[in-house]
C-alpha positions in Angstrom: -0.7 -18.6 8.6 -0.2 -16.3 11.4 0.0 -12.8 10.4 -3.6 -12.1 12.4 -2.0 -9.7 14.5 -0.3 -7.5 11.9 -3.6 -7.6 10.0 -5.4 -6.1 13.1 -3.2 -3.3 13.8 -4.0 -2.2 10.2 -6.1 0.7 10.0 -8.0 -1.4 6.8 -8.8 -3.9 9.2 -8.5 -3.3 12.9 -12.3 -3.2 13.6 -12.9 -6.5 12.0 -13.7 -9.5 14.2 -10.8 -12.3 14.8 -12.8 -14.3 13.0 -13.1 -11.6 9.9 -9.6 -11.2 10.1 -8.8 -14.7 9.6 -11.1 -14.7 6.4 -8.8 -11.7 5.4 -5.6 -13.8 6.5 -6.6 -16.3 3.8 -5.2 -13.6 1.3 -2.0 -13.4 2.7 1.8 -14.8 2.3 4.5 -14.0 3.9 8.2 -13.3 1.5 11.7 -12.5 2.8 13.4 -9.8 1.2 17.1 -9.1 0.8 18.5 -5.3 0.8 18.2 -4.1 -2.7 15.0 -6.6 -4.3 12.2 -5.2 -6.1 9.0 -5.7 -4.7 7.6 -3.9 -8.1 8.2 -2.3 -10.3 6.9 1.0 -12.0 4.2 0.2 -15.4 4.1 -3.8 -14.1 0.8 -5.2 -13.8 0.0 -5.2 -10.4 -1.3 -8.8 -8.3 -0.9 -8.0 -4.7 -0.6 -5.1 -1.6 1.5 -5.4 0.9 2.5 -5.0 4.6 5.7 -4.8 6.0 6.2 -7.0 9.0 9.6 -5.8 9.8 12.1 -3.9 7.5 11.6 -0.7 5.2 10.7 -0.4 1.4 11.5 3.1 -0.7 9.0 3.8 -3.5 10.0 6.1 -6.2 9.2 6.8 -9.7 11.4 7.3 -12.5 10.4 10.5 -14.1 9.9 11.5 -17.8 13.3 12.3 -18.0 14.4 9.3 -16.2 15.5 10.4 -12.9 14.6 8.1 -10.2 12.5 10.4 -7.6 11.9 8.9 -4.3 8.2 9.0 -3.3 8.5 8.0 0.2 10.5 5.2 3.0 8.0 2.9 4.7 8.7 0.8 7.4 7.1 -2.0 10.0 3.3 -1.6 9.8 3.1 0.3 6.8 1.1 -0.8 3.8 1.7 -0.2 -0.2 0.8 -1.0 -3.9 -3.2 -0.6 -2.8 -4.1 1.8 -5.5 -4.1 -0.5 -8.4 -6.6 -2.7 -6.5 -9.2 0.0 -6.4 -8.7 1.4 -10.3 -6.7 -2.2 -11.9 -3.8 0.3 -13.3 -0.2 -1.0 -13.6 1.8 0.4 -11.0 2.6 3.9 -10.6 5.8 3.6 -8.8 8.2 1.0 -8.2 9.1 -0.5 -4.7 12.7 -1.3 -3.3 13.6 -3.1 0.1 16.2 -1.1 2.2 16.7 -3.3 4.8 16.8 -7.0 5.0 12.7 -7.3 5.3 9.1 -9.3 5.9 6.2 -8.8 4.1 3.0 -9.9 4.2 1.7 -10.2 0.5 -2.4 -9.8 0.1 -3.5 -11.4 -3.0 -6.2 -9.5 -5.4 -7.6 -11.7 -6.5 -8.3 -13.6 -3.4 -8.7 -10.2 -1.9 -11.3 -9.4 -4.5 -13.4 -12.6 -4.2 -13.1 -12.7 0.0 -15.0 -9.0 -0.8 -17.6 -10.8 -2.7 -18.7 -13.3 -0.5 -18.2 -11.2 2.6 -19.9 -8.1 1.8 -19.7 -6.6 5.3 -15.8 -7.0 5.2 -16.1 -5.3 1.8 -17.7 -2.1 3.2 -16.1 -1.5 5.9 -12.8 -2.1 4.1 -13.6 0.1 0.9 -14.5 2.6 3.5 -11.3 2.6 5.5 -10.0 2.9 2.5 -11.7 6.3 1.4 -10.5 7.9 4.5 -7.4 6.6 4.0 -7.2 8.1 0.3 -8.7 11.5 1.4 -6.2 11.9 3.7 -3.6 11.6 1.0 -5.4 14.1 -0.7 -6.0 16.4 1.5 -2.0 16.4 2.2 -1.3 16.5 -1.7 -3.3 19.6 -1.9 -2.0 21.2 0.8 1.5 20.4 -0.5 0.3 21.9 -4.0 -1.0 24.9 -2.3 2.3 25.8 -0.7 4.4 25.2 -3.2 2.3 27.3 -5.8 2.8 29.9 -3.1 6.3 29.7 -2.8 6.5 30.0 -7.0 4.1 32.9 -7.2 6.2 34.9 -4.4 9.1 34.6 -6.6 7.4 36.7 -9.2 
């Protein structure tokens, strides 16, 4: 298996026990990814989240008008594709490897049923998670906030 130590340093999981993280580590696969692959894509039905072990991913979303808009580059450490674990929606962007790349794949579905027979590992993940999500929140709004400014000073 062996990606223990990638799982630690996540904030999801880094207070778990090493034996917690190995129930966690029973989730996971690790894929090789070539410059260019798709991870996801946007409006697909989404199975796993990710961590990249080494390389970078771009997510973007193509826009109404069907410009491609890049969300944000991730690289070694970072996670994606969480949301649709916690609300079951497709994805909301799509998810493109810039440089040749590992990531570590965590199932839902055997994410979901470690959760169920482990309920300690379920709250403390669901609540790194919450702090996690308010934090993109809070930095959301605060983009919303300034940018509203900046409109209503050109008025």
């Amino acid at each position: 298996m062996g990606h223990e130590n990638l799982l630690k340093k996540l904030y999801l999981f880094k207070d778990l026990s090493d034996a917690e993280i190995e129930i966690i580590n029973q989730a996971a696969t690790n894929k090789s990814y070539l410059v260019g692959d798709e991870v996801f894509s946007q409006g697909t039905r989404a199975k796993a989240l990710f961590v990249i072990q080494s390389g970078g991913v771009r997510i973007s979303q193509t826009s109404e008008s069907n410009e491609q808009v890049e969300v944000t580059r991730l690289g070694p450490g970072s996670h994606f594709g969480e949301m649709s674990f916690l609300d079951g929606e497709y994805r909301s962007a799509s998810a493109v490897i810039i440089e040749p790349s590992e990531i570590v794949a965590l199932d839902y579905d055997k994410l979901s049923e470690i959760m169920i027979k482990h309920p300690g590992i379920a709250v403390y993940f669901y609540r790194q998670f919450a702090h996690f999500l308010c934090g993109r929140l809070r930095v959301t709004t605060k983009d919303l906030s300034f940018s509203r400014s900046k409109v209503l000073s050109h008025f």
